[in-house]
C-alpha positions as CSV (number, residue, x, y, z in Angstrom):
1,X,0.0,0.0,0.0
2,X,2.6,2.8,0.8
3,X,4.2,2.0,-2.5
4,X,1.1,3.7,-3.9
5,X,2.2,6.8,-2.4
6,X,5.6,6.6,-4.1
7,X,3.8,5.3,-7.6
8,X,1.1,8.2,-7.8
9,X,3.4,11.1,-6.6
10,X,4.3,13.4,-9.6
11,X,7.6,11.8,-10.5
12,X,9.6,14.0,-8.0
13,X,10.9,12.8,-4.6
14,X,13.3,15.5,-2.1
15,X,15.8,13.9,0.1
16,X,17.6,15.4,3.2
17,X,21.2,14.4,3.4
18,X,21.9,14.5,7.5
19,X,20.2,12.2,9.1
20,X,18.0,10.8,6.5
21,X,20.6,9.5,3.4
22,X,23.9,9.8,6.2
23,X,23.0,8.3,9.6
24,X,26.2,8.4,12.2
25,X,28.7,8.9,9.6
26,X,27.3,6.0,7.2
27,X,25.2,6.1,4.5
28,X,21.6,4.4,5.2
29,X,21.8,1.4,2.9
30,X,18.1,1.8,3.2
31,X,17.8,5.1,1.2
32,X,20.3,3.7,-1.1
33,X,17.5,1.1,-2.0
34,X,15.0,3.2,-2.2
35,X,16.7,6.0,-4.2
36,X,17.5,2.9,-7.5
37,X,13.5,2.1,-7.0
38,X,13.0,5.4,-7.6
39,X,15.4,6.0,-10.3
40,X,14.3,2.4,-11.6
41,X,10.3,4.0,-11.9
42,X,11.3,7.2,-13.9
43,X,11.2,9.6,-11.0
44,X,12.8,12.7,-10.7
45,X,15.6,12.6,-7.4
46,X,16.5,16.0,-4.8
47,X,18.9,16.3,-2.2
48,X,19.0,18.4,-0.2
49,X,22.7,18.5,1.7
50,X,25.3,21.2,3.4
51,X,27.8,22.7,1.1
52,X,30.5,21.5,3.2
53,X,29.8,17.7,1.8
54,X,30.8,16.3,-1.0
55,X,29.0,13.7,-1.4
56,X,31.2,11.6,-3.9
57,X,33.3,11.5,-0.8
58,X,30.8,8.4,0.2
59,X,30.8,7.0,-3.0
60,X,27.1,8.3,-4.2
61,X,27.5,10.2,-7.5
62,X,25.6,13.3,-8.0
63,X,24.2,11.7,-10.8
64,X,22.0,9.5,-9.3
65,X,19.9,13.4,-9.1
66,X,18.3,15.7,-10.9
67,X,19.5,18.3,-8.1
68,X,21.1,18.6,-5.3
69,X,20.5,21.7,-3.3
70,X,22.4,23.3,-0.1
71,X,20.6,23.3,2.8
72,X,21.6,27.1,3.0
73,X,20.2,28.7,0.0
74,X,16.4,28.5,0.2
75,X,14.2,26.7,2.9
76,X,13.1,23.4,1.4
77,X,9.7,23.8,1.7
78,X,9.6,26.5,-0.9
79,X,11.6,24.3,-3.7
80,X,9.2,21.5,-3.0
81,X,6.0,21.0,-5.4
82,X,3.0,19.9,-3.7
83,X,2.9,16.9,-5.5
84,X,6.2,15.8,-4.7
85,X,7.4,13.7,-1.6
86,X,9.8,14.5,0.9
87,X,12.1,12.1,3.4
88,X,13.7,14.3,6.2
89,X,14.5,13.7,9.3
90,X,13.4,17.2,10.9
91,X,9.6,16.9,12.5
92,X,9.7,21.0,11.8
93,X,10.4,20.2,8.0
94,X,7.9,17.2,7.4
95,X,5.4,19.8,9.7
96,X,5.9,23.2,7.5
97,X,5.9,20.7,4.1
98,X,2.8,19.0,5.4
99,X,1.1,22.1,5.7
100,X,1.8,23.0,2.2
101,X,0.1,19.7,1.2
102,X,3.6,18.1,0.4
103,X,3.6,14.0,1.7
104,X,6.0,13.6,4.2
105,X,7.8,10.5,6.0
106,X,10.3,10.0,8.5
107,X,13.6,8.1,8.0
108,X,12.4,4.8,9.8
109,X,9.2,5.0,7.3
110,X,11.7,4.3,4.4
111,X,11.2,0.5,4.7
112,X,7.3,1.2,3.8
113,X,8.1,3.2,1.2
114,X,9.9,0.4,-0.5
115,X,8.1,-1.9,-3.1
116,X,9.3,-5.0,-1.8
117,X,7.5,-6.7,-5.0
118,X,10.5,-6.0,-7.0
């Protein structure tokens, strides 16, 4: 069922970089699954990370997005479309997104986001 969500959102999905995609240093082999469905099903891929990281430094190329944003620049919430979906760690974030009618989930909802049909 949450697979739906990921299926019928408009072909764009934000990411957050600290604490969502790096968790404790590591990347969250988790995410990594998730962002190949995703890439896998045609949709369009954010991240959202601080300038400071580079994030081939982890082995993740930047092509694996169609953007990747600093956290500095903008808030998220106004680069998001409300037919997108966005993972972040940050209640605030999912909150403010939320109220702009963007879907939200938290980091330990990434295994229900996963189409485990595959």
């Amino acid at each position: 069922m949450a697979t739906t969500t990921i299926q019928t959102c408009t072909h764009s999905i934000y990411i957050d970089w600290e604490d969502t995609l790096l968790i404790d240093g590591k990347i969250n082999p988790q995410m990594i699954q998730l962002i190949y469905q995703v890439k896998n099903q045609g949709k369009r891929l954010y991240l959202f990370k601080p300038d400071s990281v580079d994030i081939s430094d982890y082995y993740i190329s930047t092509d694996l997005f169609d953007g990747v944003y600093s956290d500095g620049t903008e808030t998220k919430i106004d680069m998001i479309h409300e037919s997108a979906l966005l993972i972040d760690d940050s209640f605030e974030v999912r909150k403010a997104a939320h109220e702009k009618g963007i879907k939200v989930f938290d980091v330990d909802a990434i295994e229900s986001l996963v189409d485990w049909r595959m």
